[in-house]
N, C-alpha and C positions, 0 to 999 in steps of 0.2 A: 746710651746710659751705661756707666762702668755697669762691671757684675763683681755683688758683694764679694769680698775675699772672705773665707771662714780659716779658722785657725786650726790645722789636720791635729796640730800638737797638743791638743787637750787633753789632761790624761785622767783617766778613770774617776782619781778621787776628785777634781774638777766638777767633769760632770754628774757625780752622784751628788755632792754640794751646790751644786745647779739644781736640780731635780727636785732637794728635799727644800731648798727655798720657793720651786714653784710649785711642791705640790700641796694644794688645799686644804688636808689631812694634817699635815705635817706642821709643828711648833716651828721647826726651824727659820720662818722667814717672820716672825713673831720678834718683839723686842721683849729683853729679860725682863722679867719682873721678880720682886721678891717675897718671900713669905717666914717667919720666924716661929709657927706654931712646933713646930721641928727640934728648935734649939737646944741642944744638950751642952748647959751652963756648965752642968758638974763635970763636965770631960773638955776637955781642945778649946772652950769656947768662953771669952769673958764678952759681957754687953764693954763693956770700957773699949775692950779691944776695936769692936767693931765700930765703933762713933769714929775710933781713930782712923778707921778705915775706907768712911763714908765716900768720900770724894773718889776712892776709887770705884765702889757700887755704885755711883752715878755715873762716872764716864761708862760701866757698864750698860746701862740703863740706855743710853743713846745705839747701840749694836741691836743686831738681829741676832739668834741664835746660831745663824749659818754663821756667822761672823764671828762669836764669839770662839764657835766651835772650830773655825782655821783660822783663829789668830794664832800667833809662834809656832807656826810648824815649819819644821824642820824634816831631814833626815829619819829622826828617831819620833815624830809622830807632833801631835798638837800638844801643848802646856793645858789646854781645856780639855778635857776629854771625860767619858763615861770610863768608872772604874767596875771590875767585879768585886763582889766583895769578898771572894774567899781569896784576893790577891789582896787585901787591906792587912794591917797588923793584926795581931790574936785580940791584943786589947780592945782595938775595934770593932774585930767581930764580936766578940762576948758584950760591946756596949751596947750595940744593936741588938741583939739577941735580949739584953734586960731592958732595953728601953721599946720588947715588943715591934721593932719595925725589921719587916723579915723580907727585905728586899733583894734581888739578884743584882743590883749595880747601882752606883752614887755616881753624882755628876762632881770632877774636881775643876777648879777654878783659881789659876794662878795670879797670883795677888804681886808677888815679888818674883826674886829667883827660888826664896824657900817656903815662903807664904804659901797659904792653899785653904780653899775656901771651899767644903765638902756640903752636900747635900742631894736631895732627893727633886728630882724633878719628876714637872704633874701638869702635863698640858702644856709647857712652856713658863711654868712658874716653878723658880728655883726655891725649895724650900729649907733655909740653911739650917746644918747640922750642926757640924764644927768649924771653927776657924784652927788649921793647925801653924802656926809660927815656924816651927820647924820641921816640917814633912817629915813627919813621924805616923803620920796613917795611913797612908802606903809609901809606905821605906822602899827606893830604888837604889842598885847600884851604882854608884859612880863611875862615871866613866873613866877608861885607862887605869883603872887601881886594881 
């Protein structure tokens, strides 16, 4: 009988994405689900917006969080990823801060190239905050400019 080949070239973030999909504790092997008690209308977010958006929340809905969490990476990291929040906009912060939710990090969720889809995750249920159209809630530089 051959002997299994295993793949030496696994690299770190690999198998830490391995790990939190197998471990028991862990949302990440969990499929998203959603939640809107969260929604702050009066900032980033129109309901209109999001209906327009559905069909993309549903093809989310079909992923696992591990999966969510390394789709588009790159070089420069995942298009999904947990943000801190003192790296968010000022406006940001201060909306959090009035709207009493005094968290250390938002979950971002790339919708487009500019779209982004911010909220608070809770056991593997995203709970959406804002939709931003123009990544204006955490402003990055550009690259080569």
């Amino acid at each position: 009988m051959p002997k299994k080949r295993t793949n030496p070239t696994l690299t770190k973030r690999r198998k830490e994405t391995i790990a939190k999909q197998f471990d028991p504790g862990s949302f990440f092997g969990r499929s998203i689900s959603w939640r809107y008690c969260f929604m702050d209308t009066q900032k980033w977010t129109a309901i209109g917006q999001l209906d327009e958006l559905r069909s993309k929340l549903v093809s989310y809905e079909r992923m696992t969080w591990a999966e969510i969490d390394g789709a588009s990476k790159s070089a420069e990291g995942s298009k999904n990823h947990f943000i801190d929040v003192e790296n968010l906009c000022k406006e940001a912060q201060k909306r959090l801060e009035a709207l009493h939710l005094h968290y250390n990090q938002l979950y971002s969720i790339a919708l487009t190239g500019r779209q982004r889809l911010y909220g608070i995750v809770d056991e593997g249920v995203f709970n959406i905050l804002w939709y931003d159209p123009e990544h204006e809630v955490y402003p990055v530089a550009k690259k080569h400019t």
